[in-house]
LOVO-848714 format. One line per field, with one value per residue: residue number from 1; y, x, z of N, C-alpha, C in turn. Coordinates in steps of 0.02 Angstrom, whole numbers, plus 32768, in hexadecimal, padded with zeros to 4 digits. Layout:
// residues N
nr: c(NUM_...)
n.v: c(Y_...)
n.u: c(X_...)
n.w: c(Z_...)
ca.v: c(Y_...)
ca.u: c(X_...)
ca.w: c(Z_...)
c.v: c(Y_...)
c.u: c(X_...)
c.w: c(Z_...)
This chain:
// residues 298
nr: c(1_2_3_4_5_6_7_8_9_10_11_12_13_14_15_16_17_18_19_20_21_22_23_24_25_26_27_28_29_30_31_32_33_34_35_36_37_38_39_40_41_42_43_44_45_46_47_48_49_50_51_52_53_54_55_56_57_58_59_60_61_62_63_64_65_66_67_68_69_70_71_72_73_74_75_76_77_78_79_80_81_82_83_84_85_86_87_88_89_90_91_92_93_94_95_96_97_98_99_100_101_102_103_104_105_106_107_108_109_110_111_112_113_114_115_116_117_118_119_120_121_122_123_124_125_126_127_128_129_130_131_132_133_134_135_136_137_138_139_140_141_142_143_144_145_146_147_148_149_150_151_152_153_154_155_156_157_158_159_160_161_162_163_164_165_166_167_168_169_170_171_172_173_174_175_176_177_178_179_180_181_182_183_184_185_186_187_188_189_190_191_192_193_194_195_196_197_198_199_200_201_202_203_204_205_206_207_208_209_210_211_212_213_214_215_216_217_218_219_220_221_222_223_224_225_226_227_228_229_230_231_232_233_234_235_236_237_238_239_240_241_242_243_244_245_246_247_248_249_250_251_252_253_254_255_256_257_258_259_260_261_262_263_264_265_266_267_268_269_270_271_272_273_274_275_276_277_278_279_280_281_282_283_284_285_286_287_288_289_290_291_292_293_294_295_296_297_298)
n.v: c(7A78_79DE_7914_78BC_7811_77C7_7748_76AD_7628_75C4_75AC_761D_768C_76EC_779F_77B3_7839_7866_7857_789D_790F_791C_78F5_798F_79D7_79C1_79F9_7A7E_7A8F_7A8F_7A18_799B_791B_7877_77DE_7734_76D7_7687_7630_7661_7691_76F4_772A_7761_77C8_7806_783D_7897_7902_7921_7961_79C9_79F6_7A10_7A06_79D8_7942_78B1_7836_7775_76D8_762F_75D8_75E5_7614_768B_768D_76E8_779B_7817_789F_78BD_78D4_78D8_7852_77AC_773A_768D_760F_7567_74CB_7456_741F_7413_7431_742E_7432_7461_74B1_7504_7547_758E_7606_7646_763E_7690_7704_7709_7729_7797_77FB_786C_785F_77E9_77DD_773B_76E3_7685_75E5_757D_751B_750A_74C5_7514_758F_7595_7576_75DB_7655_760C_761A_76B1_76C1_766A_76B5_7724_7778_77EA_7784_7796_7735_7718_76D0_768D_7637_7654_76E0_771E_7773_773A_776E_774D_7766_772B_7676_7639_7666_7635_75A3_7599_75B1_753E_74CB_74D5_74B3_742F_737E_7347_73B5_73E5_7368_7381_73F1_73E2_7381_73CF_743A_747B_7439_7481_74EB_74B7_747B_740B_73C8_7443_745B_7429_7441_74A5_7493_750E_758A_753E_7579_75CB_75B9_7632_766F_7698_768C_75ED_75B5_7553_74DE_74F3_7464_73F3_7397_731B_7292_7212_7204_71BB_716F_716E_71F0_7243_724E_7278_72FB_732B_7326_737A_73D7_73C2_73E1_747B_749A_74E1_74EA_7515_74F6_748C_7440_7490_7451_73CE_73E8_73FE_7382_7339_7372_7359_72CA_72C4_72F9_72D3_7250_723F_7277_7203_71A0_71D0_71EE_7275_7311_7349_73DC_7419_73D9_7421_74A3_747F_7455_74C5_756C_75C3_7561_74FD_7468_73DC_736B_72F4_72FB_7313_7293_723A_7265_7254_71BD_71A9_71CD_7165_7164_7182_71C2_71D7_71CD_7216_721A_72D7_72E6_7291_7273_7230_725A_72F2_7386_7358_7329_72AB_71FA_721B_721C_7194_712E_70CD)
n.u: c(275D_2735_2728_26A7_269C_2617_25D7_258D_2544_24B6_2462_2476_23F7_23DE_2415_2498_24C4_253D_2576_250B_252E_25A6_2578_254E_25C8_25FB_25B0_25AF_262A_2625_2645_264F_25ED_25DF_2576_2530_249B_245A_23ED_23CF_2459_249B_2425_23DE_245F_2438_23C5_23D8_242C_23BC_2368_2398_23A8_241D_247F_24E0_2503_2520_24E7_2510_24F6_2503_2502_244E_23DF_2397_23A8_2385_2369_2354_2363_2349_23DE_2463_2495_24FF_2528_2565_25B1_25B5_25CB_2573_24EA_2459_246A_24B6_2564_25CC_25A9_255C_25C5_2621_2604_2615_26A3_26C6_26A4_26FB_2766_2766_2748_2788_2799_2753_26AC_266B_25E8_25CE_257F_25BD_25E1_25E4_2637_2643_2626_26A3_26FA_26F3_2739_27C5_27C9_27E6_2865_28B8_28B7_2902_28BF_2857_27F5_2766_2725_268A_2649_25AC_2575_25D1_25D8_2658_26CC_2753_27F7_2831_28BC_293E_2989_29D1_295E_28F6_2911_2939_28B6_2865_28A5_2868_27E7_275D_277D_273C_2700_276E_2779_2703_2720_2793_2779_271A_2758_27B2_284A_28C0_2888_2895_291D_2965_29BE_29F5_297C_299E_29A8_2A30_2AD7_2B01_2B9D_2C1A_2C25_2CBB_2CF9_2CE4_2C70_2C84_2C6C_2CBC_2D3D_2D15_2CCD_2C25_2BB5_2B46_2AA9_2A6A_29FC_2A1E_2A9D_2B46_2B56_2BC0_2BFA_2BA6_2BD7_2C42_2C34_2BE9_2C4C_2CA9_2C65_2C65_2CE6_2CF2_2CE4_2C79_2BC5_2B53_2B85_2B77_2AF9_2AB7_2AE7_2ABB_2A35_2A1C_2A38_29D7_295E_2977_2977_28FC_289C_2806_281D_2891_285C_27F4_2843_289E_2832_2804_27BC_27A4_27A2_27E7_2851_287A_2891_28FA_2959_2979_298C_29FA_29CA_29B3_29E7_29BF_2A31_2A16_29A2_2A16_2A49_29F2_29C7_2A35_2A4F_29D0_2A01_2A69_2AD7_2B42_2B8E_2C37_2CD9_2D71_2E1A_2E5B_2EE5_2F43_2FBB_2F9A_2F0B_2F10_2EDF_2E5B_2DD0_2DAA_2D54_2D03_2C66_2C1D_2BEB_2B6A)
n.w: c(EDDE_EE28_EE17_EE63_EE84_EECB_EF18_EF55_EFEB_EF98_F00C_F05A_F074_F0C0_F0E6_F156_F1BE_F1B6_F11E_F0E6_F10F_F0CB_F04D_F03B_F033_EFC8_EF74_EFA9_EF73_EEF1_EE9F_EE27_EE14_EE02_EDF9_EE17_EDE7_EE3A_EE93_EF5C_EFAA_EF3A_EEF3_EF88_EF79_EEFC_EF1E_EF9B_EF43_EEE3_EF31_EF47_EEF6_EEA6_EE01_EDCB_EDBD_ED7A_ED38_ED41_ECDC_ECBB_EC1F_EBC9_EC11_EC87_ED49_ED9E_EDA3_EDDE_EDE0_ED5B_ED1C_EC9E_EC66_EC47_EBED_EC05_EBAD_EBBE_EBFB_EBA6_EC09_EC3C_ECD7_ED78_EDC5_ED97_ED0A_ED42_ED95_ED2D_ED0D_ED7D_ED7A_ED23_ED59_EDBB_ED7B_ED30_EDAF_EE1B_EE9C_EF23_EF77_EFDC_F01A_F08A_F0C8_F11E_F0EB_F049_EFD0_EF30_EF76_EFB3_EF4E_EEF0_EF34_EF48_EEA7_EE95_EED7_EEA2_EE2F_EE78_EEBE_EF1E_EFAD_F016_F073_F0C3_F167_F176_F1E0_F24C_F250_F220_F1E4_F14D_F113_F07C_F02D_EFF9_EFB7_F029_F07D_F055_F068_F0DF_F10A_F0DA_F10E_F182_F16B_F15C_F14F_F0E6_F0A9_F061_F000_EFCA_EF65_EF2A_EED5_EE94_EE62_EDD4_ED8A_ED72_EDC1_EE4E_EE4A_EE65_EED1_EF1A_EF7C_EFF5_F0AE_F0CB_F113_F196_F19E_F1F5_F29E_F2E6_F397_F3C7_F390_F300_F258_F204_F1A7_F158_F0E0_F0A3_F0C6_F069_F0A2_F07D_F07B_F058_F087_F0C5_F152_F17D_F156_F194_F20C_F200_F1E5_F262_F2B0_F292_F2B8_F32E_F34B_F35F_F3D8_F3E4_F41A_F3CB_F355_F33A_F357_F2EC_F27A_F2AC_F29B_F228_F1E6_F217_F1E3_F173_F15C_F18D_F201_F226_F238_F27A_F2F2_F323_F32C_F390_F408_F40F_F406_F363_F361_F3BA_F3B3_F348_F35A_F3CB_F38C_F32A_F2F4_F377_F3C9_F474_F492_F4FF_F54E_F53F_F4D4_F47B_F479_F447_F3D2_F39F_F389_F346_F2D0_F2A4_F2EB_F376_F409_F438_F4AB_F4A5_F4D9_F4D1_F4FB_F4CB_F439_F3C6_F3C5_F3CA_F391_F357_F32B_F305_F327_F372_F365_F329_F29C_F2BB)
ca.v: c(7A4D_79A3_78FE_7899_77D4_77AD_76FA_7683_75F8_75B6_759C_764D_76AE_772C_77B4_77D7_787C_7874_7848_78C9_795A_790D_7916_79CC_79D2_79AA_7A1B_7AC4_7A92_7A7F_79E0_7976_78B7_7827_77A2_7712_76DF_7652_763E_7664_76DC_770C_7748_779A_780A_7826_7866_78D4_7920_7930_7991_7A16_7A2A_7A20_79F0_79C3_7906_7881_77E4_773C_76A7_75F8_75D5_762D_7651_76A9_7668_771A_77C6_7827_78E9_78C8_78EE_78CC_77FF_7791_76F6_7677_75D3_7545_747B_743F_7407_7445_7439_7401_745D_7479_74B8_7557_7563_75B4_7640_7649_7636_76C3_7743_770F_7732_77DA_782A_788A_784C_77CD_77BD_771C_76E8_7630_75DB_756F_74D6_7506_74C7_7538_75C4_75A5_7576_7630_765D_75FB_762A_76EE_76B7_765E_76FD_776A_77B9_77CF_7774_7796_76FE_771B_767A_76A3_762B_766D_7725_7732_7778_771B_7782_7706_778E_770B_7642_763C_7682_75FA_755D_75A3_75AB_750A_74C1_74EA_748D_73F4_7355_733B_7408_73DB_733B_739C_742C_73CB_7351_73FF_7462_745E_7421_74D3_7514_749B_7489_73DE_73D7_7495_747D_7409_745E_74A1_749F_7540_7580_7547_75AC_75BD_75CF_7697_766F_769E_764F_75D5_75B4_74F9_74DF_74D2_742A_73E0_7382_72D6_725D_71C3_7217_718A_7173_7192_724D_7284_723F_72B1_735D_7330_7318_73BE_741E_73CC_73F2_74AC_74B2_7514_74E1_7528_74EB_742A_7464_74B8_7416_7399_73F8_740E_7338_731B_738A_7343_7285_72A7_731C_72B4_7214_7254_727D_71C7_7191_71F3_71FB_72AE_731D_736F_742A_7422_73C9_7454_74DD_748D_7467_74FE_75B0_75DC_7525_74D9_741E_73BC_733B_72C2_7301_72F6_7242_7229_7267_7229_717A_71A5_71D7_714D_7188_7178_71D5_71AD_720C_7212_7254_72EB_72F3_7265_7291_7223_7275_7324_73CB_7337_7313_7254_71D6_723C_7206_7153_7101_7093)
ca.u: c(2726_274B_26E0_26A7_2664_25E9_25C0_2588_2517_2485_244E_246D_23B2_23D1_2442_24B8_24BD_256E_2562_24E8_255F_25E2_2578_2546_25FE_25FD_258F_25BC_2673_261E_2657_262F_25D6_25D3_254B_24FA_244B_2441_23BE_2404_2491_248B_23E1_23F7_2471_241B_2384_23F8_243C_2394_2342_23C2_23A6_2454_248A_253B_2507_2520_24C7_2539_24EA_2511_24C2_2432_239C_23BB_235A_2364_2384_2319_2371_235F_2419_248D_24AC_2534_251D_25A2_25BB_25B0_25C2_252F_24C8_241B_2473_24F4_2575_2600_2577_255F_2617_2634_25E1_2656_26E9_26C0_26A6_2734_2798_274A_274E_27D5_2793_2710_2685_264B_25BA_25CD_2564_25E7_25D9_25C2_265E_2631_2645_26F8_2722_26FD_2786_27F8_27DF_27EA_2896_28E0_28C5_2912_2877_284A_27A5_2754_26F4_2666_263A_2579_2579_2612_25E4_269C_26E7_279A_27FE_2853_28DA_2970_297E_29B9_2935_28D6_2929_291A_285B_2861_28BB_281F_27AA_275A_27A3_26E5_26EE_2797_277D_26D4_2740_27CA_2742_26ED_2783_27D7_2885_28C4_2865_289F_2954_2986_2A02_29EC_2974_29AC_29D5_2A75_2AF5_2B1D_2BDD_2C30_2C56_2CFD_2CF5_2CDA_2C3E_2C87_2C69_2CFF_2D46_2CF6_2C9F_2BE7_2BA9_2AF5_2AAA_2A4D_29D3_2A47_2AD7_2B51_2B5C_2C09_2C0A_2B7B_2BFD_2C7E_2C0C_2BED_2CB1_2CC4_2C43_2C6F_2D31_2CFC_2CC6_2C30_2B90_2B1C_2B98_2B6C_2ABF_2AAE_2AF1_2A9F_29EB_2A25_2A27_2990_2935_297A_295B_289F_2880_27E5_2844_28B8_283A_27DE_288D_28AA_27FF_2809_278D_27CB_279D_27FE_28A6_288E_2896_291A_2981_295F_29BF_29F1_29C8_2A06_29C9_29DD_2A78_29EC_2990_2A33_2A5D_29B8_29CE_2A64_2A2B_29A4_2A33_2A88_2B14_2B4C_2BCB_2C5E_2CEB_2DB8_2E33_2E94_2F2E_2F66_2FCA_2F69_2EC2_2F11_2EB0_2E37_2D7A_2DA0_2D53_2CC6_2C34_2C28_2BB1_2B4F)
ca.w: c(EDF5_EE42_EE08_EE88_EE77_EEFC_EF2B_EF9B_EFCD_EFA0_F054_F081_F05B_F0DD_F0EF_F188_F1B8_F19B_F0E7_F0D0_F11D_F08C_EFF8_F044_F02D_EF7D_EF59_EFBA_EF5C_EEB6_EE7D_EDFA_EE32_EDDE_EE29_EDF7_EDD9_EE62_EEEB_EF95_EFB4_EF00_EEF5_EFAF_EF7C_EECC_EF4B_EFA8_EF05_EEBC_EF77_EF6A_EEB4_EE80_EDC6_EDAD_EDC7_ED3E_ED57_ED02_ECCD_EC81_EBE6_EBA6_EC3C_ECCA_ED64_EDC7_ED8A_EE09_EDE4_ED22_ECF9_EC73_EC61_EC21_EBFA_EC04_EB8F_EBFA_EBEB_EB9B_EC25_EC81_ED18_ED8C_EDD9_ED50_ECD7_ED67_ED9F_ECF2_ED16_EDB7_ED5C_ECEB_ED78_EDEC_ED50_ED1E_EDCF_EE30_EEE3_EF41_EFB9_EFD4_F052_F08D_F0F5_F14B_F0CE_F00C_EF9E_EF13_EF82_EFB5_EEEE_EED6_EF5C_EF07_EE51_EE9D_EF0F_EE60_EE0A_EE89_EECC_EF76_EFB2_F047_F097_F10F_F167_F19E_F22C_F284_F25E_F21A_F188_F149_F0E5_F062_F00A_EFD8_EFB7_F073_F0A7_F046_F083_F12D_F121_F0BE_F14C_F1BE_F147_F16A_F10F_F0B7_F087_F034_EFC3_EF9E_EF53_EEFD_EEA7_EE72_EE44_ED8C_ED8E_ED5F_EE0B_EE7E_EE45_EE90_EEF8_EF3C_EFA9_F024_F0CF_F0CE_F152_F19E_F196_F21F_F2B6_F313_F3C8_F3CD_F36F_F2D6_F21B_F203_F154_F14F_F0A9_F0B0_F0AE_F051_F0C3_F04F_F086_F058_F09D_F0D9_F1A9_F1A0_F140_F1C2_F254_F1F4_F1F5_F29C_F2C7_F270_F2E5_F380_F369_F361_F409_F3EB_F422_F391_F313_F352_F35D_F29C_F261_F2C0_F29A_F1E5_F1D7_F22E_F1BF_F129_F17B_F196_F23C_F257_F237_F2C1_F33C_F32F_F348_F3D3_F421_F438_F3D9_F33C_F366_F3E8_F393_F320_F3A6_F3EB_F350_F313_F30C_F3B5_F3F5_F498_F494_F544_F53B_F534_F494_F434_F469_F426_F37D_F36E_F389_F305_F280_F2A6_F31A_F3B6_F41E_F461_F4C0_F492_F4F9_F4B7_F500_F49F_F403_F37D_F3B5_F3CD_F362_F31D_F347_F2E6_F34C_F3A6_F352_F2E6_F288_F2E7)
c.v: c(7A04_7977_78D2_7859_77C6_776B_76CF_7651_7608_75B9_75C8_7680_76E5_7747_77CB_781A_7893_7876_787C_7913_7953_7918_7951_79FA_79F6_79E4_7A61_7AC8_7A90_7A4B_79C1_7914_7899_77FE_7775_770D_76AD_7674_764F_76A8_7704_774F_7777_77D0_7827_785A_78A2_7909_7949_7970_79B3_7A29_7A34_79DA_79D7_7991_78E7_7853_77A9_770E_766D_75E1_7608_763C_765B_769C_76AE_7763_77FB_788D_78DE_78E0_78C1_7878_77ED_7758_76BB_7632_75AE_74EF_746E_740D_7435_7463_7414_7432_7484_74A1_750F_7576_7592_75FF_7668_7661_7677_7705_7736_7730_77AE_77FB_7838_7858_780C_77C4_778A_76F7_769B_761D_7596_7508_74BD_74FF_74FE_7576_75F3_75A9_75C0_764B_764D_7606_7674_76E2_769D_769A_773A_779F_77AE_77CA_7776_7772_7704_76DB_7695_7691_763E_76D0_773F_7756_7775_7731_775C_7731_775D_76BC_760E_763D_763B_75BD_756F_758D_756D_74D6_74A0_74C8_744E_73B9_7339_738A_73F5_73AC_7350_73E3_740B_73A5_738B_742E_743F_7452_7467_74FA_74FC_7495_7450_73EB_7419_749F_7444_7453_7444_74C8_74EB_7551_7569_7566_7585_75C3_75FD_7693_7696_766C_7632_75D8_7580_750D_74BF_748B_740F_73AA_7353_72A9_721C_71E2_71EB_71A6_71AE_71E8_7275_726A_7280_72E9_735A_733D_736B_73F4_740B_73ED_7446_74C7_74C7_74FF_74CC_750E_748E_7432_7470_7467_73E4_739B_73E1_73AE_7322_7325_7378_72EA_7281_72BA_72F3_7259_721F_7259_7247_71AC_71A6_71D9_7229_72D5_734D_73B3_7433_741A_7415_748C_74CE_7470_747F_753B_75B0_75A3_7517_748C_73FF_7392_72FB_72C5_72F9_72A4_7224_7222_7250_71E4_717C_71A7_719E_7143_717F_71AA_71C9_71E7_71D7_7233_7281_72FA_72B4_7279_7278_7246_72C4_7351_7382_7316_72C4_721E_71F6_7219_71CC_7143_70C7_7060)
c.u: c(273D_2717_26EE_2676_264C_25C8_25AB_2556_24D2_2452_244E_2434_23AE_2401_2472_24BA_2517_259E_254A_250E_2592_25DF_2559_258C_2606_25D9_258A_25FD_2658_2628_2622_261C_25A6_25C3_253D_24CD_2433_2404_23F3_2433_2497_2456_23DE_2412_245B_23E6_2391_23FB_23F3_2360_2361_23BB_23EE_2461_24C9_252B_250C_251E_24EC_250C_2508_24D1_2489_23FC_23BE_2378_234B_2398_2368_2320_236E_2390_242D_249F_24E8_253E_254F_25A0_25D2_25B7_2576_24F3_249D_243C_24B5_2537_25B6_25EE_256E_25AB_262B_2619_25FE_26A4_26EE_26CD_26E0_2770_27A2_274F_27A5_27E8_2756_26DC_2662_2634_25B5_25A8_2590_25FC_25EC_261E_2670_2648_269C_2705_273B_273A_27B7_280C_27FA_2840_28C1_28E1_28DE_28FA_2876_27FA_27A8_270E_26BA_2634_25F3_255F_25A0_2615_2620_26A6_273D_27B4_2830_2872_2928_295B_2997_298D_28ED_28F3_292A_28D1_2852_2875_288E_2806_279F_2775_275C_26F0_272D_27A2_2746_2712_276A_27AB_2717_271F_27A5_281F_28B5_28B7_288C_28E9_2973_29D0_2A26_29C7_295D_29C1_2A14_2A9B_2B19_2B72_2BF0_2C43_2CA5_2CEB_2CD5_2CA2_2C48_2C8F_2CA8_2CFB_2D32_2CD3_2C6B_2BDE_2B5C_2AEB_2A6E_2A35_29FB_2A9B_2B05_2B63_2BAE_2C15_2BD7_2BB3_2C38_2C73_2BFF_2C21_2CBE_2CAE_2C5D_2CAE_2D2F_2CF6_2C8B_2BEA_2B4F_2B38_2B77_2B13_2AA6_2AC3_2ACC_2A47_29ED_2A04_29E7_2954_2937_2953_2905_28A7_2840_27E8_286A_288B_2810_2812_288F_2860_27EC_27E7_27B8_27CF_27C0_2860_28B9_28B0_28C9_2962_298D_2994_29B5_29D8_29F3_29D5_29F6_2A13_2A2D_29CE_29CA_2A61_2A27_29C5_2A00_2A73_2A03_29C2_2A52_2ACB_2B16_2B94_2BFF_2C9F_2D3B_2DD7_2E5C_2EBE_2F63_2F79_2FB4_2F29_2EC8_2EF4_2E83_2DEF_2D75_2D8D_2D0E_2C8B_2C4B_2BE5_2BA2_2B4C)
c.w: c(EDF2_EE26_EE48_EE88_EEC1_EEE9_EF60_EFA1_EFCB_EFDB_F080_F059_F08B_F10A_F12B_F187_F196_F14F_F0C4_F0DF_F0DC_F049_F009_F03A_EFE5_EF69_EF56_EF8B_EF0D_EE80_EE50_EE10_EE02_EE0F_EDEE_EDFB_EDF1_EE7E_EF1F_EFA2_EF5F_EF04_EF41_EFA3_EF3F_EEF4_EF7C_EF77_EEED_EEF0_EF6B_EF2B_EE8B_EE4E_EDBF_EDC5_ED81_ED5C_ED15_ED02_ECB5_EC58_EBDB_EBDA_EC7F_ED14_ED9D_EDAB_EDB2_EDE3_ED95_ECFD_ECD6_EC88_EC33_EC3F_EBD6_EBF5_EBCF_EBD2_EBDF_EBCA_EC3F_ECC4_ED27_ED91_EDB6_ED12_ED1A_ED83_ED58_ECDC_ED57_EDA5_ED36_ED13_EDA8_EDB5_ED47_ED5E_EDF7_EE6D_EED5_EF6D_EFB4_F010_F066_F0C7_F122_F11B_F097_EFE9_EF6D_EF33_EF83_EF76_EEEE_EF07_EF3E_EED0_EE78_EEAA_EECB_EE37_EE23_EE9B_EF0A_EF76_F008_F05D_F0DD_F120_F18F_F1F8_F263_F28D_F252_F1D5_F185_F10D_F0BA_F017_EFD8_EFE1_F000_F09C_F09D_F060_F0CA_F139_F112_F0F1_F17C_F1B3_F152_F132_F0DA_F092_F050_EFFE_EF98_EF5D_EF29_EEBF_EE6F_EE4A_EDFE_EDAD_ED89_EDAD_EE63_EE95_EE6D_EEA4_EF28_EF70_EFD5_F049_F0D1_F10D_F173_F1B1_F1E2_F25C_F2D9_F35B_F3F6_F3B4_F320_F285_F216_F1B2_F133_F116_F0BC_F08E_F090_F089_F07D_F06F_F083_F066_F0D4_F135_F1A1_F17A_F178_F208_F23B_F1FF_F232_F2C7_F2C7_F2A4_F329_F37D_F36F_F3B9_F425_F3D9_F3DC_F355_F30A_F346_F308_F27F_F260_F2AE_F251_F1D0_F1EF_F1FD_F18C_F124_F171_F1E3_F259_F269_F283_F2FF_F341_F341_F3A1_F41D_F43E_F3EC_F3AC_F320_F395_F3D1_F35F_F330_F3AC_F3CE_F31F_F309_F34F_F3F0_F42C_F4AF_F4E3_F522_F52B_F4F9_F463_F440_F443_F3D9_F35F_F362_F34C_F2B2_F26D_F2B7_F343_F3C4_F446_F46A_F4A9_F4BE_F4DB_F4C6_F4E3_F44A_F3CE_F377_F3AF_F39A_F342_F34C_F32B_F336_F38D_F3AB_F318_F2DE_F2B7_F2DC)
């Protein structure tokens, strides 16, 4: 028997059907679920749980009252920072069950900090969480810390200083979760042997002219592409697209996996990085096998 923490926001009070097929899931499989005792998605799937009559729930708390218990099961209640309230004072009650289960489902309504956290603590412990975003009707399965800095990636730059400001130091792991640059390809579209690079917010002109150097000399499209998205995103994606004047669901798209950006969108951005491009000839023997001199700081 598997445990499974169920979460999600505040702001979600009513259940997708697809949600509801999941903890029907849970329940034909026998598992064990760990909830909390919010309003909202909480209390939802307590009300599922409690309609079908099934017991193997344990409701967590912080501190000592519990504000919803609906199926009267088994509690455990979880020392907390001494405050009424405030969102570090209920995270600890989070922390407790991302720890304690195997797996995750957690129900987001397209906004809630808090929610992701729980992703994260699950994804640091080597768990797989499965994210269902209510507005999009999706569910994002988030099995390795790839898989997290991918989605993280996605996130708006407001969803991410919320999250880093909310996360412990321990959770967040500076310096980890910057996007990071994908390996290189060669030509053939195969990984090269290039060492991955971090991509850093105060990262000097001339090292992003070098990772640039690096992808153009491969030839390959997507490798220039994976790079060039990688910095934008680290820069500030909606920094870039005020820059640009090109909307930043769209830069995303189209510096993205599988992107093919017009020649015009990446003179853009690379104006916005602070770059410019410029052409060499190679049949000359100082520039020969070398991308030096492509791209410069502006």
């Amino acid at each position: 028997m598997k445990t499974v923490f169920v979460g999600g926001s505040r702001h979600v009070s009513r259940l997708p059907a697809e949600i509801k097929q999941r903890l029907d899931n849970v329940i034909n499989s026998e598992h064990r679920v760990v909830i909390g005792d919010a309003n909202g998605a909480d209390k939802a799937v307590q009300k599922h749980f409690h309609d079908a009559a099934y017991d193997k729930v344990t409701v967590f708390c912080s501190g000592d009252s519990f504000r919803n218990n609906l199926g009267h099961w088994p509690t455990h209640k979880i020392a907390a920072p001494k405050k009424p309230s405030g969102f570090q004072f209920y995270a600890a009650k989070d922390r407790a069950m991302a720890r304690e289960a195997d797996f995750g489902l957690m129900i987001w309504d397209g906004k809630s900090a808090g929610t992701i956290l729980n992703v994260l603590r699950l994804v640091r412990a080597g768990k797989i969480a499965v994210l269902f975003s209510v507005p999009d009707k999706r569910a994002i399965n988030i099995k390795t810390s790839a898989d997290w800095e991918d989605f993280l990636s996605r996130c708006s730059d407001e969803l991410r200083r919320d999250l880093r400001e909310r996360a412990t130091p321990d959770e967040w792991r500076p310096g980890q979760q910057a996007s990071l640059l994908d390996p290189l390809r060669d030509s053939k579209g195969k990984a090269s042997v290039e060492p991955r690079h971090t991509a850093s917010a105060d990262m000097p002109d001339s090292e992003l002219a070098n990772s640039l150097n690096m992808a153009l000399a491969t030839a390959d499209p997507a490798a220039v592409v994976d790079v060039l998205g990688s910095f934008a995103k680290t820069r500030g994606m909606s920094q870039v697209a005020r820059d640009t004047g090109l909307a930043r669901e769209s830069l995303y798209r189209a510096l993205g996996a599988g992107g093919n950006p017009e020649f015009a969108t990446v003179l853009k951005v690379l104006s916005s990085l602070g770059l410019r491009l410029m052409a060499s000839p190679t049949e000359r023997a100082e520039h020969a096998g070398s991308a030096d001199g492509l791209l410069n700081p502006r």
